[in-house]
C-alpha positions as CSV (number, residue, x, y, z in Angstrom):
1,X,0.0,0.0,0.0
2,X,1.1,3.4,-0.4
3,X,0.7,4.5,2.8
4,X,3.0,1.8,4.3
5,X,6.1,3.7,2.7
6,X,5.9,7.1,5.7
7,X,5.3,6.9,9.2
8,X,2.3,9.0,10.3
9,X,4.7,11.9,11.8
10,X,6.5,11.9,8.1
11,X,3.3,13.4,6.8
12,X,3.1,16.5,9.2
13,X,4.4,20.0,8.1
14,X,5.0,22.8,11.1
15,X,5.4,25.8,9.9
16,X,7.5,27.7,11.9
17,X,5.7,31.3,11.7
18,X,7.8,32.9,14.5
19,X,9.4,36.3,14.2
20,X,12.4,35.3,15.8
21,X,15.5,32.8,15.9
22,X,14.7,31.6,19.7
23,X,11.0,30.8,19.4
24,X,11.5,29.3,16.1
25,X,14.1,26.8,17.9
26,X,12.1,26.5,20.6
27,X,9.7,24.3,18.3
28,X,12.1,22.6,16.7
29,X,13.8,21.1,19.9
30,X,10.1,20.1,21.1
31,X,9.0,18.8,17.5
32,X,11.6,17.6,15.6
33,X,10.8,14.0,16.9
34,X,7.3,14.1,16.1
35,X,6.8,15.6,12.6
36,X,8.4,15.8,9.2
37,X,9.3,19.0,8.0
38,X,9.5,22.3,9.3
39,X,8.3,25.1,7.2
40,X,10.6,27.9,7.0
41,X,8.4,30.8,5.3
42,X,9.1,34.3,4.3
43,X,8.8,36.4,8.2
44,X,11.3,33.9,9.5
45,X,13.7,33.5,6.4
46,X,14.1,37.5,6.0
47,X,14.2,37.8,9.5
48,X,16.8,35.3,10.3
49,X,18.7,34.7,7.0
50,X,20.1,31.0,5.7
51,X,21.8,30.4,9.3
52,X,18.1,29.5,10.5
53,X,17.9,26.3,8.2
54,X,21.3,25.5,9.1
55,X,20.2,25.4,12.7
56,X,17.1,23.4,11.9
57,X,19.5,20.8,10.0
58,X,22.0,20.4,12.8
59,X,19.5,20.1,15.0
60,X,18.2,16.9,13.4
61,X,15.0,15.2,13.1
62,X,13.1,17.0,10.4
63,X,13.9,18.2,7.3
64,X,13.3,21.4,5.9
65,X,10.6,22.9,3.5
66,X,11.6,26.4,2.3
67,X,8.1,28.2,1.6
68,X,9.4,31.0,-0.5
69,X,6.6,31.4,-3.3
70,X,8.8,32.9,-5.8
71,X,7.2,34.9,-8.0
72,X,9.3,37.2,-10.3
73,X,11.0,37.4,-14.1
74,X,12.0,33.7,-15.0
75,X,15.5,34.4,-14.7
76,X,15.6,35.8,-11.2
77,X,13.3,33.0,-9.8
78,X,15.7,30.5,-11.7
79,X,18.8,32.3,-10.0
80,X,16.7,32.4,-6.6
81,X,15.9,29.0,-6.9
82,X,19.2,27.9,-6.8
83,X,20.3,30.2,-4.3
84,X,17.3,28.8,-1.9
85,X,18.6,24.5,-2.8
86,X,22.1,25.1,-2.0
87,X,21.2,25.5,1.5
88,X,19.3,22.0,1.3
89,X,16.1,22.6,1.4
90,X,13.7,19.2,0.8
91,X,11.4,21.4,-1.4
92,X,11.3,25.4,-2.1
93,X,8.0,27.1,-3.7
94,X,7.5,29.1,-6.7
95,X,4.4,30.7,-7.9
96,X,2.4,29.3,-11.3
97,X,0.6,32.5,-12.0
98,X,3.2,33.5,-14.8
99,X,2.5,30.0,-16.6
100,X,4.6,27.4,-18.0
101,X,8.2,29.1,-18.6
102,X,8.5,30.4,-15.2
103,X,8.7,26.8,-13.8
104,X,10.4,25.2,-17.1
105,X,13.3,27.8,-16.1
106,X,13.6,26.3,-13.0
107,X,13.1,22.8,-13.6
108,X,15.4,22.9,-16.1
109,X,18.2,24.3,-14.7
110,X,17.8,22.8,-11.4
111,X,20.9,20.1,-10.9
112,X,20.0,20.0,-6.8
113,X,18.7,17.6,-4.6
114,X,15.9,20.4,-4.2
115,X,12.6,19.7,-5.0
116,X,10.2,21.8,-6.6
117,X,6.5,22.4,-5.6
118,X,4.1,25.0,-7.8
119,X,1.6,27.3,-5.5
120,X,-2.0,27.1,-7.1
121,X,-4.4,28.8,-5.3
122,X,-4.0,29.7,-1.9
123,X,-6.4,28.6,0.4
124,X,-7.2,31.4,2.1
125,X,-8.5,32.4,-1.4
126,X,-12.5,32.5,-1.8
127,X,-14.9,33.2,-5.0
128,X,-15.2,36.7,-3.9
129,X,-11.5,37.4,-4.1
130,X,-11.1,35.6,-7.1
131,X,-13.7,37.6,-8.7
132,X,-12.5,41.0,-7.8
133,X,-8.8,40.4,-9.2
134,X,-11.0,39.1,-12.0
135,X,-10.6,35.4,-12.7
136,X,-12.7,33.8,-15.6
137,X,-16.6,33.2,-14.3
138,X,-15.3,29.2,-15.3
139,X,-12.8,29.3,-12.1
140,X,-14.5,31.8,-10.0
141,X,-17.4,29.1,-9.7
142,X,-15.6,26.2,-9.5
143,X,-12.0,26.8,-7.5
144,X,-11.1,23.3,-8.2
145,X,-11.0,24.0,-12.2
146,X,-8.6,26.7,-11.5
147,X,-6.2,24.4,-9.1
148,X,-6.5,21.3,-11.9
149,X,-5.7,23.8,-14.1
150,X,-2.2,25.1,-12.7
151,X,-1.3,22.1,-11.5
152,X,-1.6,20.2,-15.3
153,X,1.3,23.4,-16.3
154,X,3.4,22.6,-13.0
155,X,3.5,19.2,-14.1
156,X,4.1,19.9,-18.2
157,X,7.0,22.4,-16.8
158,X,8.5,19.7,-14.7
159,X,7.6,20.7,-11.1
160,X,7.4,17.5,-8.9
161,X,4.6,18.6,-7.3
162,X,1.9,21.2,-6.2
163,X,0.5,22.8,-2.9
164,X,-3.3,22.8,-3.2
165,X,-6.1,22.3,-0.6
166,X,-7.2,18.9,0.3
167,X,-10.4,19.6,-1.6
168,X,-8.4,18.8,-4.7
169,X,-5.9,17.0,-3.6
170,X,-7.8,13.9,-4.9
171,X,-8.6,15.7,-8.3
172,X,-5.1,16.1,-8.9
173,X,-4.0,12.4,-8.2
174,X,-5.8,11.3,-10.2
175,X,-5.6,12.9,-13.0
176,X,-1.7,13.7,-12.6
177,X,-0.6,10.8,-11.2
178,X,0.1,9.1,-7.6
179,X,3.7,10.1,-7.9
180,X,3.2,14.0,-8.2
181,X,3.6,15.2,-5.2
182,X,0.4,16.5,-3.2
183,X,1.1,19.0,0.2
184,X,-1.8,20.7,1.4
185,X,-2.2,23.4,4.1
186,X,-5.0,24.9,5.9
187,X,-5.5,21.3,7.9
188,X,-7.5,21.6,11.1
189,X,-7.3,18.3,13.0
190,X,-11.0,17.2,14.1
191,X,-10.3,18.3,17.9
192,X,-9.4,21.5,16.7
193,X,-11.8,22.9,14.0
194,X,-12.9,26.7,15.2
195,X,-15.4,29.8,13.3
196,X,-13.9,32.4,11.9
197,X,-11.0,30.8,10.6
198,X,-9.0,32.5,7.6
199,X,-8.5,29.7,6.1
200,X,-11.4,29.1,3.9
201,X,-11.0,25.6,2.3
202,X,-9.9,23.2,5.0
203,X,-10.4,19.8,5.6
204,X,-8.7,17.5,8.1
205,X,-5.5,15.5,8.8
206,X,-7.3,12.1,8.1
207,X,-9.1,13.7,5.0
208,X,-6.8,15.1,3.1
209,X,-4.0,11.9,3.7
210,X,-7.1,9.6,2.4
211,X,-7.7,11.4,-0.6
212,X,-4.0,11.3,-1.4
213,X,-1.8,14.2,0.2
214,X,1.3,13.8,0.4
215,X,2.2,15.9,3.1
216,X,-0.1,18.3,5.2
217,X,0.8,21.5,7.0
218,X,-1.0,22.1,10.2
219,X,-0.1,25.2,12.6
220,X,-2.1,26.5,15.3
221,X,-3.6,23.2,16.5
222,X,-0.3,22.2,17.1
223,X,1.6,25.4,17.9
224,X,-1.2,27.4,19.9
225,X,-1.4,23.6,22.2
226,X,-0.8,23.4,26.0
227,X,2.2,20.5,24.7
228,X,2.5,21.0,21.3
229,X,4.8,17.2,21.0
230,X,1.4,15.6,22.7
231,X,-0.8,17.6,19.7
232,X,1.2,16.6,16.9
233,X,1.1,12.8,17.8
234,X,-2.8,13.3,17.9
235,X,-2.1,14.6,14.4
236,X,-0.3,11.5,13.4
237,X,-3.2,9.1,15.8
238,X,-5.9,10.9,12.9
239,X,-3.5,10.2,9.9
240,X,-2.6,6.8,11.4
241,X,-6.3,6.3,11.6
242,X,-6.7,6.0,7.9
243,X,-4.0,3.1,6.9
């Protein structure tokens, strides 16, 4: 089976939003046994520089997932790119808004370890928004047409995988394959579901894992918890759940 490949913890994403080198740490030393990757994104990369992934790696455990979403000129994200993989990133994000050469310039010229994963609509994304920065009436009605669609040009482009909701994570397995890599964010765990939420599309740990994600990135439930260890191995209980 495919799931019999990753330990439950080996599906879990933290993302370290911290503003600062000390609280950032302070999660890896309590979760680096009980997840697999750490998101680094942008407040904590430009605050702390490359020496915080170097931290993370010596520290062990967990690997890395550099959440840049490049988005620029082909050249410069190409150039960026491998600027981000020489520090050994796992994966590193670039946007798909630009199209197809954007990510061929990447994929092409990309002789690292580093893997790379397409943004496609982020979930905190609704209809609304999509209308007002005037989207098609085709993908303002169905979001999933407009995920499908970027992630059929990540894959033509070479990307080895996507970021995408778990409300198409299942849509784009099949159609693209079981080996193109799936991570989805905006996971609540069951426990842990709450109103208001900005994240508009979310589904849970066990959801999104049986409909074929790859990895899932889940932050407050796990970050915001009296023992953050204790709430990601309830994460990895719920993905267990589903083998």
């Amino acid at each position: 089976m495919r799931y019999a490949m990753k330990q439950p913890k080996d599906y879990i994403v933290f993302p370290l939003d911290l503003p600062n080198y000390d609280e950032a740490m302070s999660y890896v030393d309590r979760l680096r046994d009980h997840i697999g990757l750490f998101k680094v994104g942008l407040e904590l990369f430009i605050s702390q520089g490359p020496d915080i992934l170097k931290s993370i790696r010596d520290a062990g455990g967990a690997g890395i997932f550099l959440d840049l979403k490049l988005h620029d000129i082909p050249a410069t994200v190409q150039r960026a790119f491998m600027a981000a993989s020489v520090h050994g990133p796992e994966f590193v994000t670039v946007h798909c808004d630009e199209g197809e050469e954007i990510l061929r310039s990447v994929a092409e010229n990309n002789p690292s370890g580093t893997k790379i994963l397409a943004i496609t609509v982020l979930t905190s994304l609704s209809q609304e928004k999509l209308e007002i920065l005037g989207y098609a009436e085709k993908y303002t009605e169905d979001l999933s047409a407009l995920v499908l669609q970027k992630a059929r040009i990540a894959k033509a482009a070479g990307c080895h995988g996507v970021v995408c909701s778990g409300l198409e994570v299942a849509m784009v397995k099949r159609e693209l394959g079981p080996e193109f890599i799936a991570v989805t964010p905006g996971i609540r765990p069951a426990w842990s579901v709450v109103d208001r939420d900005d994240q508009k599309r979310i589904v849970t740990p066990a959801d999104a894992v049986r409909n074929g994600s790859d990895y899932v990135v889940i932050g407050r439930p796990i970050r915001d918890a009296k023992d953050p260890a204790d709430a990601a191995k309830r994460v990895g209980e719920e993905i267990e759940s589903v083998f």
